[in-house]
C-alpha positions in Angstrom: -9.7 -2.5 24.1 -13.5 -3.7 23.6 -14.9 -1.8 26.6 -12.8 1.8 26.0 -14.4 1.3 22.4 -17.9 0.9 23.5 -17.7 3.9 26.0 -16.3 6.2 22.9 -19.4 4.4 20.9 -21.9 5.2 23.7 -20.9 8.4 25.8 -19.0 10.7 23.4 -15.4 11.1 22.8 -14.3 14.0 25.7 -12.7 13.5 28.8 -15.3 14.1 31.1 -17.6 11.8 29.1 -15.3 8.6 29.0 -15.0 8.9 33.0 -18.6 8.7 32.9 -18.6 6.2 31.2 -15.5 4.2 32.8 -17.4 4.7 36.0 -20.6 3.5 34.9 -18.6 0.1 33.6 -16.8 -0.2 36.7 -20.6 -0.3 38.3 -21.7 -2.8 36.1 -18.5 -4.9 36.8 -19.0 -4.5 40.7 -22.5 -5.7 40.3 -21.5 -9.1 38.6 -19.4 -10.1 41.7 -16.0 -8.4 40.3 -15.4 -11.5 38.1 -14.0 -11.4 34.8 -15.3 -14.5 33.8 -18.7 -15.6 34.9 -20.1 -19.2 35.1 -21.6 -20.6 32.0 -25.3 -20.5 32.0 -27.1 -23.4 31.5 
């Protein structure tokens, strides 16, 4: 999956540093409504 990838990429490959990182997304993801798909910007 893209976003498990990127985490790996960006924070490190142990345990503790995915969570960080999973948590982070899931921050991120919170902030842009909780939508998957977001409205086409004009």
């Amino acid at each position: 999956m893209k976003i498990s990838r990127d985490i790996r990429r960006e924070h490190g490959g142990s345990r503790e540093e995915i969570e960080a990182g999973m948590a982070e997304k899931s921050k991120e993801f919170a902030a842009s409504g909780n939508r998957a798909h977001l409205p086409i910007a004009d």
